[in-house]
N, C-alpha and C positions, 0 to 999 in steps of 0.2 A: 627469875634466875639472875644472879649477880656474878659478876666474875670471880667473888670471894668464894664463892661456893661453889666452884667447879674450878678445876684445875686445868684451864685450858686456857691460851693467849688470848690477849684482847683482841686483834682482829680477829682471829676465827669466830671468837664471841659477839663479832659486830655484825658478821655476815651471817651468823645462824639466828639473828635477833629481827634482821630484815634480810628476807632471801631477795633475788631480784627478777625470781620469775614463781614458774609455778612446780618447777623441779626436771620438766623434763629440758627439750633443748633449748642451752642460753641460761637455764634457771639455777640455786645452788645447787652443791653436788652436796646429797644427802650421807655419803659415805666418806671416809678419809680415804685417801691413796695407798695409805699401808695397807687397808683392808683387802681384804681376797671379792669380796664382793663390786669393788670400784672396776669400773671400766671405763677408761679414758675415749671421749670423742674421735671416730674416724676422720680425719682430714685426705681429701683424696687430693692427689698430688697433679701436678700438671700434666704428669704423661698418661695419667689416670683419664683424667678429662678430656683428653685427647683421643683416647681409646673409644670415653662414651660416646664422644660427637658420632665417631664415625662408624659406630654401633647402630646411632639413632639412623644416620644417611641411609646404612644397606637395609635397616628396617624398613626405610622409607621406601626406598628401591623394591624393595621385596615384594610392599604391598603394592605397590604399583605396578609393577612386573607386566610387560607389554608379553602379550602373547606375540606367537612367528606372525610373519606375514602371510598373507592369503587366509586368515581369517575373519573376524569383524572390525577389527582394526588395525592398520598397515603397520611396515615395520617399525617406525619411528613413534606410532603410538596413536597415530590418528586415526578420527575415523572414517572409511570409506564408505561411500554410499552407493549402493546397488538399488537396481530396479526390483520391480515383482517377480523377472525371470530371473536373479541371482547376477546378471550382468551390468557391471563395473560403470558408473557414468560419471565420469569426475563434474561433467557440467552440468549436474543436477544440482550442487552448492547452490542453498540462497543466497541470491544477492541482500545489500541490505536496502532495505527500501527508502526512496528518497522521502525523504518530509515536504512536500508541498503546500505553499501556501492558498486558503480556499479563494474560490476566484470571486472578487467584489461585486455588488450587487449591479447591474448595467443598469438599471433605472434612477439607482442613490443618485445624490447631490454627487456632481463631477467637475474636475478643474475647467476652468474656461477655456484651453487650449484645445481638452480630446472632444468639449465641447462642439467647438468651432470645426475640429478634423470630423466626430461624426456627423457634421451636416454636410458633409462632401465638398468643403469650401477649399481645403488647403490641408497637410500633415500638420502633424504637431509643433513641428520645429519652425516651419512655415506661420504656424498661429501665435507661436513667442512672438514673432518681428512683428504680427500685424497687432497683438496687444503694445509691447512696448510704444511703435509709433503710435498710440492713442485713435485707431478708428475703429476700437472694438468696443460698443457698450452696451449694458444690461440694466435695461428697465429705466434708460434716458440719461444713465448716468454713468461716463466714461470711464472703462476700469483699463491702469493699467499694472494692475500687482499681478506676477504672476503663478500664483498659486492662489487665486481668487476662485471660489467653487461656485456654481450656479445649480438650477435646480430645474427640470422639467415645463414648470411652469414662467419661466422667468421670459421675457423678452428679448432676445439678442439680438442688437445689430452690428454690421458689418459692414462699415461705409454707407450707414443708412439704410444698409436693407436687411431686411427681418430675416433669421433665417430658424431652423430648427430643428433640432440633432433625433436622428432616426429613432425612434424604440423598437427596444429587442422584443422579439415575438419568439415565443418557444411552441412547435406545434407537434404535436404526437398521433402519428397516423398507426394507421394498422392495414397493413398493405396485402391488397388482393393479388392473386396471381397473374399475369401478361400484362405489368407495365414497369417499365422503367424508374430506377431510384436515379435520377438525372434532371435537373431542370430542363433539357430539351433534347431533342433526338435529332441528327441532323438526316433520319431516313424516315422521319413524320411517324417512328410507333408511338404509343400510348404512355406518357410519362407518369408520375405518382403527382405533379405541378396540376395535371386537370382533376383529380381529388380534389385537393384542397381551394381550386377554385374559390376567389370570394372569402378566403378564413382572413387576410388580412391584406391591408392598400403596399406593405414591405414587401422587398424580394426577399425571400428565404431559399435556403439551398438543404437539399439531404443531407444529415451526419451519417461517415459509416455506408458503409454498403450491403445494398441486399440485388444477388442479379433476378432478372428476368422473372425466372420462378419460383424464388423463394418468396415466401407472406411473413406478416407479422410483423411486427413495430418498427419505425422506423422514423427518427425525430426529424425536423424541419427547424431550421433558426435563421437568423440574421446577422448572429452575434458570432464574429469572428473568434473571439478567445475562448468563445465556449467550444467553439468546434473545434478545435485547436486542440486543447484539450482532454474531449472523449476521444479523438482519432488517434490521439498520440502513441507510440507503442510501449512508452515502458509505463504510462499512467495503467493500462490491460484492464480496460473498462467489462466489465463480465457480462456475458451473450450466456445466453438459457434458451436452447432450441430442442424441439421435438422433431426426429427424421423417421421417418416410416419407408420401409423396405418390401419388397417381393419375396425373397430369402431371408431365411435365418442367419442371424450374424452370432458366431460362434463367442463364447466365453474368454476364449484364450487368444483373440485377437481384439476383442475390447478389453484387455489387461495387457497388450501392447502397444495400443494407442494411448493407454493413462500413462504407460511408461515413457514412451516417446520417441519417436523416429528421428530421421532426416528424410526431410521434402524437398527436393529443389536445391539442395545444398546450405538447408537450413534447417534446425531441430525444432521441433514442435510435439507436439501430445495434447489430449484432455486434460482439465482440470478436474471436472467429474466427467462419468460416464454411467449407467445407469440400463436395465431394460424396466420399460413402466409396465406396470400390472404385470414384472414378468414374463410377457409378451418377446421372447427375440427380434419380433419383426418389427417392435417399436422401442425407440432407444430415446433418454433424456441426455442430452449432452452440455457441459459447460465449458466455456473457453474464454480465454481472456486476448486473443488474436484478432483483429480486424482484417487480417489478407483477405485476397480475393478470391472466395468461392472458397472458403479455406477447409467448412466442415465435408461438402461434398468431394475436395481430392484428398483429404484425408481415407476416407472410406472407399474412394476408388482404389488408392490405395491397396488396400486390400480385396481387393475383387468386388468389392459392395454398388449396387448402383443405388442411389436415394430417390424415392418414388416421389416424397413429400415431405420439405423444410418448412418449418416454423418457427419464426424469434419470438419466442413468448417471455421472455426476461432482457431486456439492454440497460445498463444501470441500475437504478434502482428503480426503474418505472418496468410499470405492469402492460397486458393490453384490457384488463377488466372494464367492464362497461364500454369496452370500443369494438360495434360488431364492425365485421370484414368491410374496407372497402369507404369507413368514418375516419374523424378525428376529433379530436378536442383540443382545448390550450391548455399547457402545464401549469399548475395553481401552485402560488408562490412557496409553497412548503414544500414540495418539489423540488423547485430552485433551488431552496436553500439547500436540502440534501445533496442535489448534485453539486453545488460549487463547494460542501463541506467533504463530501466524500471522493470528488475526482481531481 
């Protein structure tokens, strides 16, 4: 087609020769204006757009639309958290859980200062001053950097005299009934200390408490930080006990202890709670609490007396292969677990 042959101006002729799109929006307009068939492009106007916006907002609103209050979520849209009986506990919100770092190996290679403090010689800040004045050395040869690490087997001396930093001992008893979780009694009863008689030349103390008659696991160490540690209350090291009863403990008062009291002027509840073999008069319970006596006034609590406590679960350690009344030392994969998971 040439513009001699058609009777139409050059530009028009140029735009229907290369359109600049594919016809619909942006592209040529396949009809003239005069035609009845042309429809000119909508342009919506400012007040137009102004209309959508807040078209879109009440859409917005709409689907959101908080229900009243006193339903499953409060007035302002949040959600409320209730117990199993339908009552309101605002303190049941998770916290957010701290990130702790796992605790270092107490046997690895360590700086020469907590060196020198765990051999009972002096504190830490006290072993700076005795490196820096140069009477501290390892294996004959005076160090005084201090961030110098040594190793279990090294030599140290301290003005000449050999000394040598305690090793941690981790012991895991499984404790019989009528004696004491206490390194000593000052009315002469039966402590859990003459068990373990002979497991090692360190003093070790109890983690954690188990009184008088309760049985079942119960760690032994030497190592300050570790015990420090599992005792702490917001690390909530988990306890797995079995308690056996004379009465049946009712349904609807073990789904008030998962929910949660006040003790003492303090809230507390199970983590789990359980009847094993569906038995009422034996219950599994878990708790991340270390108070004192805490599952038995729990259950007083409620009128319950507990015949017979058992800590069959503290950490991640078991009592398997420990009959009543033994112990063993924790194997170092153990370790690792507890210092990666507490």
């Amino acid at each position: 087609m040439k513009p001699s042959d058609v009777s139409l101006p050059f530009n028009i002729y140029c735009k229907m020769k290369k359109p600049a799109g594919s016809g619909r929006r942006g592209g040529a307009r396949r009809t003239k204006p005069e035609s009845k068939a042309f429809v000119p492009k909508r342009r919506l106007s400012q007040k137009n757009t102004k209309d959508s916006d807040s078209d879109k907002t009440k859409s917005v609103v709409k689907k959101k639309g908080y229900p009243k209050s006193g339903g499953k979520y409060g007035a302002k849209g949040k959600s409320v958290l209730k117990t199993r009986s339908g009552n309101y506990r605002p303190d049941l919100r998770r916290n957010k859980v701290e990130k702790r770092q796992p605790l270092p190996d107490s046997n690895a290679p360590m700086r020469l200062n907590r060196y020198v403090s765990q051999a009972g010689i002096c504190s830490r800040r006290e072993a700076d001053v005795l490196i820096a004045a140069g009477v501290v050395s390892v294996n004959g040869e005076i160090i005084t950097e201090m961030g110098f690490r040594v190793n279990k087997i090294d030599k140290v001396q301290v003005e000449g005299d050999t000394i040598k930093a305690e090793i941690k001992r981790y012991i895991l008893l499984n404790k019989p009934k009528n004696f004491l979780a206490t390194d000593e009694d000052p009315q002469g009863r039966r402590t859990v200390m003459q068990l373990i008689r002979g497991a090692c030349k360190e003093r070790v103390v109890p983690i954690g408490r188990l009184d008088r008659d309760t049985t079942g696991l119960l760690m032994l160490t030497n190592d300050g930080e570790m015990a420090k540690r599992l005792t702490h209350p917001k690390v909530g090291v988990r306890n797995l006990y079995h308690a056996s009863f004379k009465e049946k403990v009712s349904k609807l008062d073990l789904e008030k202890m998962l929910d949660g009291f006040e003790l003492d002027g303090t809230f507390i509840k199970f983590n789990k709670a359980s009847f094993v073999k569906n038995d009422p008069r034996e219950i599994g319970v878990e708790i991340h609490s270390g108070r004192n006596r805490i599952v038995r006034r729990i259950f007083n609590h409620f009128g319950y007396k507990v015949t017979k406590l058992d800590r069959v679960i503290f950490a991640c350690l078991t009592k398997k292969d420990i009959p009543r009344g033994h112990w063993r030392h924790l194997t170092e994969e153990e370790m690792n677990i507890l210092r990666m998971t507490t």
